[in-house]
N, C-alpha and C positions, 0 to 999 in steps of 0.2 A: 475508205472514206466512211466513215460512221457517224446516222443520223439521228438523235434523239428522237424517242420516240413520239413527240409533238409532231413530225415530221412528216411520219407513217402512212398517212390517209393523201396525203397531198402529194408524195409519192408516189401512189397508188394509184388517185385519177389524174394526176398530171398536171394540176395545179402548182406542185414547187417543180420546178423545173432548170435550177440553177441554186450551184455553191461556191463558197467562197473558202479556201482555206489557205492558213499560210503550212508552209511546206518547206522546209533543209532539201531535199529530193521529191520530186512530184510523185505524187500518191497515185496516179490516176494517169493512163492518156487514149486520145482521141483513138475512139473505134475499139476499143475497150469494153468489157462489163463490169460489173460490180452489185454484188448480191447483198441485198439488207430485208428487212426484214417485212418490206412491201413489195419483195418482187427483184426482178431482175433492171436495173438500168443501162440502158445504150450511152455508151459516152460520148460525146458529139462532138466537143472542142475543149480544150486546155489552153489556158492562156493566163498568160504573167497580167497584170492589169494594177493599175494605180490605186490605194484608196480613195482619194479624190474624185474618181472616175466615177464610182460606183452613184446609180441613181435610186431614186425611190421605187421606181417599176420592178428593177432588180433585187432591190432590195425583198418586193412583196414577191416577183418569183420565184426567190430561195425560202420561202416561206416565213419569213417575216413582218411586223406589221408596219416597220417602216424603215429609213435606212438607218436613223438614232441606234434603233433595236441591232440591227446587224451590225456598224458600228463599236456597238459594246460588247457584241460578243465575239469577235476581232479582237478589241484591245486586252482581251481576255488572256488571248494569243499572239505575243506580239514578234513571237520571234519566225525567221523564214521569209521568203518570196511569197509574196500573196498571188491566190492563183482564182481565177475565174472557171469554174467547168460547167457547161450546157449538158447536159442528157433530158434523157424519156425513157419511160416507161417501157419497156419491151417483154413485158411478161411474168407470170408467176415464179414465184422461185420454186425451181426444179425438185429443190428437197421436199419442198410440200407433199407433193404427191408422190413420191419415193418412202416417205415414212407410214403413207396410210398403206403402203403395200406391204400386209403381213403374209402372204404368203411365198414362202422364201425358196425357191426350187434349190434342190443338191447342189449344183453347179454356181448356181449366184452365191448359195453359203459359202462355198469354197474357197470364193472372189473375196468375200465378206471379209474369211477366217483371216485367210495369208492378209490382207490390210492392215485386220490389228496386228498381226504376229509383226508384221513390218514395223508398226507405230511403235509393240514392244520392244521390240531389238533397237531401234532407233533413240528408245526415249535413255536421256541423261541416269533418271530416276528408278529404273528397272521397270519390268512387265506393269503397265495398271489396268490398259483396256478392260479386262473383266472385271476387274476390283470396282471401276469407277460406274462400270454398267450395272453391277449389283448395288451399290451406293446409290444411285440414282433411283433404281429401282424399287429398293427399299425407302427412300424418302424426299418421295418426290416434295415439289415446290419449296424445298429449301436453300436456302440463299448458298451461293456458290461459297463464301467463304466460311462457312460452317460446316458444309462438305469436306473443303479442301485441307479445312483445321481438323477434323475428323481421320485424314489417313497422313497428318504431319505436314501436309504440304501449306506451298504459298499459295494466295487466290489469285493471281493472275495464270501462272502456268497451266493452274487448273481451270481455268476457264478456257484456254488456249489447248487442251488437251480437248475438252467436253465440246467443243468445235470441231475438232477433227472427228469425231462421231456424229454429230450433226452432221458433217459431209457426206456420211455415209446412211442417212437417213436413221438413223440409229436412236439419236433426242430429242427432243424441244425443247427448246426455251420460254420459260412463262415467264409472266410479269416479277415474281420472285421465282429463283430457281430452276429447274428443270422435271422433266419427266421422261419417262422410254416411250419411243413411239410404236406402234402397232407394229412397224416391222425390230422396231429392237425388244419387246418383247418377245417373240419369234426367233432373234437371232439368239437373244441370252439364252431361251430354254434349251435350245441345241447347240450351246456350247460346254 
């Protein structure tokens, strides 16, 4: 479930509190989390729910200004079972503080190294973990698809890759592009 970034603050204090998304297969369910970029969400309930149903109240706790607004960006998406899910707020997200830790003991490297090696072996496209980490490296805050057009690739895979290093505390993501974070600094120099 991804929230534009309007969404982010109200996320955060728990002011939006409720989504609306239509879905082929439910995205999401009860007792669940779901990590964005305000934090960690508790998923509370999933439910099928009518457009009709939907009121103004709900409308303003999916963070919207009223239900016209959510409404139109529904009919945006018109295709799937419309689903209703309640969460909160349940804490920072984990990567946060995993990337301000640059001090990397032997053993966590180790942990680190075999992950990429694994992503390498895994990926369609051959080895890139270090490529893309030097890429980043070298230029930060530029747009993904400028990266991605830089080692021949497409921008989504490559954004879908530069995610799995964010899991690993590895990058950021800024408003445009990316940067290494204190611990993927640390990691590129000793690899």
């Amino acid at each position: 479930m991804l929230f534009p970034q309007r969404f982010w603050s109200g996320l955060a204090d728990g002011s939006v509190e409720l989504a609306f998304r239509r879905w082929r297969r439910v995205g999401v369910k009860a007792g669940g989390t779901q990590l964005t970029p305000a934090g960690v969400l508790a998923i509370d309930t999933v439910d099928v729910v009518d457009v009709g149903a939907i009121t103004e109240d709900e409308a303003r706790r999916a963070g919207y200004h009223d239900r016209a607004e959510l409404l139109g960006e529904l009919d945006r998406h018109p295709d799937g079972t419309l689903y209703r899910i309640a969460f909160h707020h349940a804490g920072p997200d984990p990567r946060a503080t995993l990337r301000e830790v640059a001090d990397v003991p032997d053993d966590e490297l180790g942990r680190i190294r075999a992950r990429l090696a694994r992503l390498d072996r895994a990926s369609s496209h051959g080895p890139w973990t270090e490529a893309v980490l030097r890429l980043i490296a070298a230029h930060p805050a530029v747009r993904a698809a400028d990266l991605a057009a830089s080692l021949g690739r497409e921008t989504q895979p490559f954004k879908t890759d530069v995610r799995k290093l964010k899991q690993l505390g590895l990058t950021e993501s800024l408003d445009v592009g990316y940067r290494l974070s204190p611990r993927g600094h640390t990691v590129l120099s000793r690899l």
